[in-house]
VOBALUM-59726 format. One record per residue (C-alpha): x, y, z; residue in one letter; residue number from 1. Coordinates in steps of 0.05 Angstrom, whole numbers, plus 32768, in hexadecimal, padded with zeros to 4 digits. Each point is the difference from the previous one (the first is absolute). Layout:
! VOBALUM-59726
+------+------+------+--------+------+
:   px :   py :   pz : midren : doke :
+------+------+------+--------+------+
:    X :    Y :    Z :      A :  NUM :
...
+------+------+------+--------+------+
This chain:
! VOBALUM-59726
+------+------+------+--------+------+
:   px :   py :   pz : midren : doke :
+------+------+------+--------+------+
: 7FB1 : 82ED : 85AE :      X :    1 :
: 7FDD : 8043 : 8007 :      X :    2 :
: 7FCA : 800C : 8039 :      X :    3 :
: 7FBA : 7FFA : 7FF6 :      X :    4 :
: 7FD8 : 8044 : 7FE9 :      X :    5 :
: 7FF1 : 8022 : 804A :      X :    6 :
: 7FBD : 8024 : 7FF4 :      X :    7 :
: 800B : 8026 : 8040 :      X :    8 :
: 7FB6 : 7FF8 : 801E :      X :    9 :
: 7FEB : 8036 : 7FC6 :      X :   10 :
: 7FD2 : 7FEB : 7FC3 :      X :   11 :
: 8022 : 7FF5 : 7FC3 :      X :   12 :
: 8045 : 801A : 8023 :      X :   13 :
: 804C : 7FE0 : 7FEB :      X :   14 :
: 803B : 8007 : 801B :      X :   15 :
: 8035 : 7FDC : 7FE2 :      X :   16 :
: 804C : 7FFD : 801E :      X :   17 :
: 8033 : 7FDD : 7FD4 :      X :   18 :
: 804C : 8009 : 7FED :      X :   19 :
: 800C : 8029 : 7FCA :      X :   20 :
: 8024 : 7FDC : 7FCA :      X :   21 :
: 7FE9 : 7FE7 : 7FB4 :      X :   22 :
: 7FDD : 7FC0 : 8018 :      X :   23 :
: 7FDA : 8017 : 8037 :      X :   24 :
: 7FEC : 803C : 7FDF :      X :   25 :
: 7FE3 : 7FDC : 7FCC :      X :   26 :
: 7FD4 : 7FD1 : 8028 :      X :   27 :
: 7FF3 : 8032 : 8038 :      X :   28 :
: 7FE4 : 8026 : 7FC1 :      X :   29 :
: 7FD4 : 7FC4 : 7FE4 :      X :   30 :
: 7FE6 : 7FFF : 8047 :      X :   31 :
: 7FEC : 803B : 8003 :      X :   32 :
: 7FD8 : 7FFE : 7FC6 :      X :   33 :
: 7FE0 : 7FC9 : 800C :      X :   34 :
: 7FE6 : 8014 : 804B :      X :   35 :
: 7FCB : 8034 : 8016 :      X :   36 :
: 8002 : 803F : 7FF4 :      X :   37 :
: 8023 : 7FFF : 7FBA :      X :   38 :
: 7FDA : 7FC2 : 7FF1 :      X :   39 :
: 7FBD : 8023 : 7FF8 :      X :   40 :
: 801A : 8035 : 7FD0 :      X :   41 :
: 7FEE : 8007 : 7FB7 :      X :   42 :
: 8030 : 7FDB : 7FD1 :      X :   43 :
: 801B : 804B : 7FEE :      X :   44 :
: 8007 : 8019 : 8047 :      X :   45 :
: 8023 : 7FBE : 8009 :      X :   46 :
: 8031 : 7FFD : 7FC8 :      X :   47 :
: 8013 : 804C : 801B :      X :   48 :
: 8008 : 7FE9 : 8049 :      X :   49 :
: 8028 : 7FC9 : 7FE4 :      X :   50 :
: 802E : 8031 : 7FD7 :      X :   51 :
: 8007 : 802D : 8038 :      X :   52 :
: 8010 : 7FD4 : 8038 :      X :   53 :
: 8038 : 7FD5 : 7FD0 :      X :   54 :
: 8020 : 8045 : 7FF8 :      X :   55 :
: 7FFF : 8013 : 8046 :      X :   56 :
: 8019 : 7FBF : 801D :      X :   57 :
: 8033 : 7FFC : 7FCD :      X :   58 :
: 8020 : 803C : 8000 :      X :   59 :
: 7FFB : 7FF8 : 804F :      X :   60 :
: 8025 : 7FB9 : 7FF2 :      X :   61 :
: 802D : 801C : 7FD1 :      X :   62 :
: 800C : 8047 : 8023 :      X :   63 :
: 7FF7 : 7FFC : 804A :      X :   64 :
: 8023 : 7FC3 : 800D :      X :   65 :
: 8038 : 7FFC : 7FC7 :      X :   66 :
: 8024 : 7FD1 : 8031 :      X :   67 :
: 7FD6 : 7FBE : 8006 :      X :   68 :
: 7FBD : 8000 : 8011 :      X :   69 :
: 7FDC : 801E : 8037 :      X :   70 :
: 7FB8 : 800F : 8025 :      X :   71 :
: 7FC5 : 8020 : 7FDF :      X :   72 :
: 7FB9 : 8003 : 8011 :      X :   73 :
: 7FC0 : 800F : 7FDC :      X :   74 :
: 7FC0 : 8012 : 801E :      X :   75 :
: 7FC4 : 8002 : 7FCF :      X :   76 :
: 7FBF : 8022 : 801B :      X :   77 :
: 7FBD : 8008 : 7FDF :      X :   78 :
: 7FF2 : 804F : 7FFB :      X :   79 :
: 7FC6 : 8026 : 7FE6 :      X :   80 :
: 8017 : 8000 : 7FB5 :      X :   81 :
: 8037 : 7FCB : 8002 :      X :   82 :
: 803A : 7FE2 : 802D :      X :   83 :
: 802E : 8020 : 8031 :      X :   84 :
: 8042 : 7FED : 7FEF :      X :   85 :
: 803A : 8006 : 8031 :      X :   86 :
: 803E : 7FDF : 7FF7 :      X :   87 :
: 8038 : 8001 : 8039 :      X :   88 :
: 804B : 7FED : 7FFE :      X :   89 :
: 803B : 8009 : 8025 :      X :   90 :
: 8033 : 8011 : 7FC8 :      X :   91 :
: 8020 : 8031 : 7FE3 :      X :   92 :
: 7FD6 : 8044 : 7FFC :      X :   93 :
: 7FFD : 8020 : 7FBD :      X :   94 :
: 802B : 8030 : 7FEA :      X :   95 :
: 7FFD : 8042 : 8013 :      X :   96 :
: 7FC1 : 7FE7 : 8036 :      X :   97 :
: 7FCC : 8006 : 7FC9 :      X :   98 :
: 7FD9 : 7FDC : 7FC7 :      X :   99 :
: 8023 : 8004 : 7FB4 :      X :  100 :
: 7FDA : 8023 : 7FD2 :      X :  101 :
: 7FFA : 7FD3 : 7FD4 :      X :  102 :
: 8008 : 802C : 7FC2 :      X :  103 :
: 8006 : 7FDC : 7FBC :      X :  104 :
: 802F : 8010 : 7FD2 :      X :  105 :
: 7FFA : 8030 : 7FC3 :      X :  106 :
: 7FE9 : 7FF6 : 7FC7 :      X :  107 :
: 8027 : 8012 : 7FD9 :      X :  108 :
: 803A : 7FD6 : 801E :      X :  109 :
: 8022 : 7FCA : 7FD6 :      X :  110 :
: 7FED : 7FB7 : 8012 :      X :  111 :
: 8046 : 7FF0 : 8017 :      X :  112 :
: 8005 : 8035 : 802F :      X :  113 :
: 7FC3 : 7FF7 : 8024 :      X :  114 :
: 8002 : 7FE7 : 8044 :      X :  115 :
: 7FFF : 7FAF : 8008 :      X :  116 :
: 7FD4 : 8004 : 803B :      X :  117 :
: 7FDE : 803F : 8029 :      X :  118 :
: 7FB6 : 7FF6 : 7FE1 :      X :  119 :
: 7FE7 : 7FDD : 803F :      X :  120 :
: 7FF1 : 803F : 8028 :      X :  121 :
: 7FE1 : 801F : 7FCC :      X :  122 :
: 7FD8 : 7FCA : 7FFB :      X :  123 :
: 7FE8 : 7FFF : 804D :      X :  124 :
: 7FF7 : 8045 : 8001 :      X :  125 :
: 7FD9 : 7FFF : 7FC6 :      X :  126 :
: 7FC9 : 7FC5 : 8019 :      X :  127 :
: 7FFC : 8010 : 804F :      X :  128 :
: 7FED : 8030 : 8021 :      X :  129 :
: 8013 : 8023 : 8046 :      X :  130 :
: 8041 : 7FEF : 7FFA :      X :  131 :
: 802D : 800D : 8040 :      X :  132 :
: 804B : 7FEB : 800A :      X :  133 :
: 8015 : 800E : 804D :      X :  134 :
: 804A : 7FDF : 8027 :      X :  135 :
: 7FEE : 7FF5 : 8045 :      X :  136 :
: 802A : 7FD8 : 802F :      X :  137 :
: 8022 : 7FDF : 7FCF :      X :  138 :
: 7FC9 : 7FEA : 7FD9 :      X :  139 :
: 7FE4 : 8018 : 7FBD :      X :  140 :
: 7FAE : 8008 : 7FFA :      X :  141 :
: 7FE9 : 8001 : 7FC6 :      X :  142 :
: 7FAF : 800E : 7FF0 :      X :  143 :
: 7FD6 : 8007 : 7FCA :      X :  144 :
: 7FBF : 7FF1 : 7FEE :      X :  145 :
: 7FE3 : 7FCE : 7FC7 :      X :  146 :
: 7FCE : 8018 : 7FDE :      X :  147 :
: 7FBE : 7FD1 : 8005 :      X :  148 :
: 7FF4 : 8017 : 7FBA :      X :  149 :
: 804A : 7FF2 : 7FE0 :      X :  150 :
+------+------+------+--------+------+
């Protein structure tokens, strides 16, 4: 069972610490939108916080921890014009110690040669903003911020 939503002594503040593997994921990410601060966005806002934090968490699932599952936290706070986002794990860092680009393909390329997967970055990149990737320690901290607008 995952741990209650610790709202830190801050005002609309979450922190959420879970394993990182499809299940928890899932309902760590149904928590989250359900709780304060994501709870009070607009449906928009909402369904992009939702998109953005699925492709985080499973990439990080997916990526980070290609072993078995492993710990992540999420700390959402309530910013002038949206939510600070930082997510923290202890896996692997990305390659070459920085963000992908998140570049989508040509075009002009043929259906069957474009890539099967590689449009989540583009994705995040395209509806956050601030967006810092930094390996510290051993972990991996990654922030953005949610726009309260969407």
């Amino acid at each position: 069972m995952l741990p209650a939503p610790d709202q830190d002594g801050t005002a609309g503040r979450l922190h959420l610490a879970f394993l990182a593997s499809p299940l928890a994921v899932r309902d760590s990410l149904a928590r989250m939108l359900a709780a304060q601060p994501l709870r009070s966005l607009s449906p928009d806002a909402r369904g992009t916080a939702e998109i953005v934090l699925a492709e985080v968490l499973n990439n990080l699932e997916e990526h980070a921890y290609p072993d078995g599952p492993g710990p992540v936290s999420v700390t959402l706070i309530p910013v002038a014009g949206g939510i600070h986002c930082l997510v923290v794990d202890h896996g692997l860092a990305m390659p070459g110690g920085k963000l992908p680009e998140g570049k989508l393909p040509a075009v002009e390329t043929r259906l069957e040669r474009q890539p099967e997967g590689g449009f989540g970055w583009h994705l995040i990149r395209r509806l956050t903003r601030d967006l810092t990737y930094v390996r510290t320690g051993g972990s991996n901290r990654l922030s953005f911020l949610l726009a309260q607008d969407g």
